[in-house]
N, C-alpha and C positions, 0 to 999 in steps of 0.2 A: 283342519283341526278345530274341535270343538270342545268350549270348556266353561264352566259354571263359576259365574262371580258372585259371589252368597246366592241367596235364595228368590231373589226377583231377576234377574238381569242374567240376560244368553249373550255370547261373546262369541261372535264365528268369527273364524280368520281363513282367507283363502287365499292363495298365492297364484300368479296369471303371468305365464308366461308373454310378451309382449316384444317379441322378437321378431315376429311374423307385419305383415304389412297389412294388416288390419282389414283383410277383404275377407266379406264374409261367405260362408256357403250359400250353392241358390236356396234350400231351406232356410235359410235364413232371411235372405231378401223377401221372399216370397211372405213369410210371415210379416216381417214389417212392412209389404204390402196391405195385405190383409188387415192388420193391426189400425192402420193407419187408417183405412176404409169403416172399419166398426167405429174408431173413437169419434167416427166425421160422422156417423148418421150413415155411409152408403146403404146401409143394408135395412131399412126400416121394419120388415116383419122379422122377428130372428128364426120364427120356424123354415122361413126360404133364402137360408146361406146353402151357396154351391155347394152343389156336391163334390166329392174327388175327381168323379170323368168330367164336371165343366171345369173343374179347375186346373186341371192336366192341357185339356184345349185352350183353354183359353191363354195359360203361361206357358206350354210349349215345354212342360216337364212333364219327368216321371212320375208315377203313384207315390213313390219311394219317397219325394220332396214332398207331397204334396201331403203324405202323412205326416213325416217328421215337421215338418211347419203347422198342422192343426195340433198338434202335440203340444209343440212348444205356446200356441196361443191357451189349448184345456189347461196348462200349466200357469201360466201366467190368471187365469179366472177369467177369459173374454168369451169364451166359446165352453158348450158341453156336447160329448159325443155321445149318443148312442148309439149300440149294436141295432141295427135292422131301425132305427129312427133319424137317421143323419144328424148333422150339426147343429145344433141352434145356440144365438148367440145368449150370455148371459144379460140378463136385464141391468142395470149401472147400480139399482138397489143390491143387487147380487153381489157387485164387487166394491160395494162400500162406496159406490163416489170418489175413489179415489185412481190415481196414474198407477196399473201395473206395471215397472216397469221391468225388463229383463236386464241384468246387468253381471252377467255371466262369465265374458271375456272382454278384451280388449274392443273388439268390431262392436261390442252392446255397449261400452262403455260412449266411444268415439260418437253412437247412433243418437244415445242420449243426450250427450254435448249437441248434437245439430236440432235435435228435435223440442229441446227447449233453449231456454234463454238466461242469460246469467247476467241480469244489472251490479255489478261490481263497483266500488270504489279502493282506487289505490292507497294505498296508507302507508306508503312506506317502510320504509328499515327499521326490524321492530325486535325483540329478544323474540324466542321463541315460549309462549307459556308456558309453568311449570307445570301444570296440570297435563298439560298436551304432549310434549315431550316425555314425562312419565307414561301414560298412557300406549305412547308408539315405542317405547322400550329406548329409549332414547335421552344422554346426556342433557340436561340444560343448559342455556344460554348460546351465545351464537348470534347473529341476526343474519332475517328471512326478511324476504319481501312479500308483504301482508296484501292480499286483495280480502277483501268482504261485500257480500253481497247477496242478492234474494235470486233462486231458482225459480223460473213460473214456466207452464206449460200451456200451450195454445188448450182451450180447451175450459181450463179450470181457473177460475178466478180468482181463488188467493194462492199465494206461493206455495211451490210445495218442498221448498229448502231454506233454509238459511244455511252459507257456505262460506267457511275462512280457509282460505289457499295461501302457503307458505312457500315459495323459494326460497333456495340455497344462494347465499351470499355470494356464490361466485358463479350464480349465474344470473345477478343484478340486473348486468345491461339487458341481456332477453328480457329478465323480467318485466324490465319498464315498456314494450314494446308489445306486451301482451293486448291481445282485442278479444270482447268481450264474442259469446256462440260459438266458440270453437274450442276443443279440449285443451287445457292449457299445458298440460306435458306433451301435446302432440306440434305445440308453437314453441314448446321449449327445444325442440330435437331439431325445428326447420329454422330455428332460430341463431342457436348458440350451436349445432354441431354434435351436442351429446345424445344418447341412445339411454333408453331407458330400455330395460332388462326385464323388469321384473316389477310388480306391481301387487301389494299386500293390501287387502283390507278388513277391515274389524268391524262387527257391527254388534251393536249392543242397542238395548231397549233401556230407553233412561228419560225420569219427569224435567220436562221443558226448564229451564232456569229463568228467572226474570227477563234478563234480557233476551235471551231467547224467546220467551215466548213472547215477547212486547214486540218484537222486529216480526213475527210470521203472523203476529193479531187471533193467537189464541191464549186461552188459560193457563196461567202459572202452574208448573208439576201434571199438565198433563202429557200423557206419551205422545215422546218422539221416536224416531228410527235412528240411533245417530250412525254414520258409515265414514270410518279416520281409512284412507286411503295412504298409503307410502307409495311411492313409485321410487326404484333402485335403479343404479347404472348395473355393470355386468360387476363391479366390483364391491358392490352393497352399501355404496353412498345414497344417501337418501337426498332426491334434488328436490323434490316434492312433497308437501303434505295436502292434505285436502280433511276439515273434520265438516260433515255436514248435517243439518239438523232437519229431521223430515216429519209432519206432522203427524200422527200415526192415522188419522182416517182421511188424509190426501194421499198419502204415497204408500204402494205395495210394493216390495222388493218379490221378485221371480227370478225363475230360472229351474234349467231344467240337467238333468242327469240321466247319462247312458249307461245305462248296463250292460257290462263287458260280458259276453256270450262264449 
């Protein structure tokens, strides 16, 4: 669902199912291979990335993965195809210097959580905001257990998040038991026993707020990404929130869409 908040700011909202055990397709490994390999430098000329027959040998897959994984990286802005010219990768001035990242389902959410790093501080049992709470369609007051903290990715040197994560009051004791690099609703479910269901998130383009922008060390009112994440049990309790604030020329949101044939 996609909907218009006056006239500067886009609101998408997506709903992900998360029921499955979070393993991804080999297109999928296969790209975050590859992904992994560009953002290191492996490939220094970008006119001589594999072709599809070395990359089939060499991972011991079909054409089939090997397209839908250069797919999803042309999607994301790391790679460009051409007909009868092969791959070449895009230059970092190309993709703004900033992390594309894919964040599609549940298996790109979880990928994320490993692939970067989340310096956290615990803050305790806190109301939940009125601003935040409105926003996630959601009564106020209550108390969550408050983490805050800075998102950084190997790679790039300033952060590319500021993140306030909310649990539900009656899943406290996990709460306090959380460790920072690993997805925190995914320590919620090995923790306390619940399943999350279903996972909504919202993203809107909105100017940095003071504090905001003082905690990531850019300018006041400039664009951020912000992405309020809900995670649901099977019965539409909300055990989690996540609002996170991403610099607009660090971080690129991707992903990619199949066309039903």
């Amino acid at each position: 669902m996609t909907s218009w908040k006056g006239s500067e700011f886009l609101s998408a909202t997506t709903e992900q199912a998360a029921g499955s055990s979070g393993r991804k397709h080999r297109y999928q490994e296969l790209a975050e291979d590859l992904r992994q390999g560009i953002l290191r430098g492996d490939f220094p000329d970008p006119a001589q990335f594999p072709t599809e027959s070395v990359l089939c040998a060499r991972y011991g897959v079909s054409r089939f993965t090997v397209r839908e994984a250069l797919r999803a990286l042309q999607n994301e802005g790391l790679i460009q195809r051409r007909r009868g010219s092969g791959t070449v990768i895009q230059p970092a001035s190309a993709r703004g210097g900033a992390l594309h990242q894919p964040l599609s389902n549940v298996g790109e959410i979880l990928q994320y959580a490993r692939d970067t790093e989340f310096h956290f501080t615990p803050k305790g049992m806190v109301p939940l905001p009125r601003k935040l709470a409105a926003h996630a369609g959601m009564a106020p007051g209550g108390r969550w257990y408050h983490f805050r903290g800075l998102r950084t990715s190997r790679g790039l040197k300033e952060p590319i998040a500021l993140t306030d994560a909310y649990i539900s009051q009656d899943l406290e004791a996990a709460a306090r038991e959380i460790l920072p690099n690993e997805a925190i609703f995914r320590q919620l479910e090995q923790l306390s026993g619940v399943r999350i269901a279903r996972v909504t998130q919202d993203i809107q383009a909105v100017p940095a707020s003071g504090p905001v922008a003082a905690e990531l060390g850019i300018p006041r009112r400039s664009a951020c990404l912000r992405i309020l994440r809900c995670y649901l049990d099977a019965n539409g309790r909300v055990l989690e929130l996540s609002l996170s604030h991403h610099p607009g020329n660090r971080f690129a949101y991707s992903m990619h869409i199949d066309v039903d044939k």
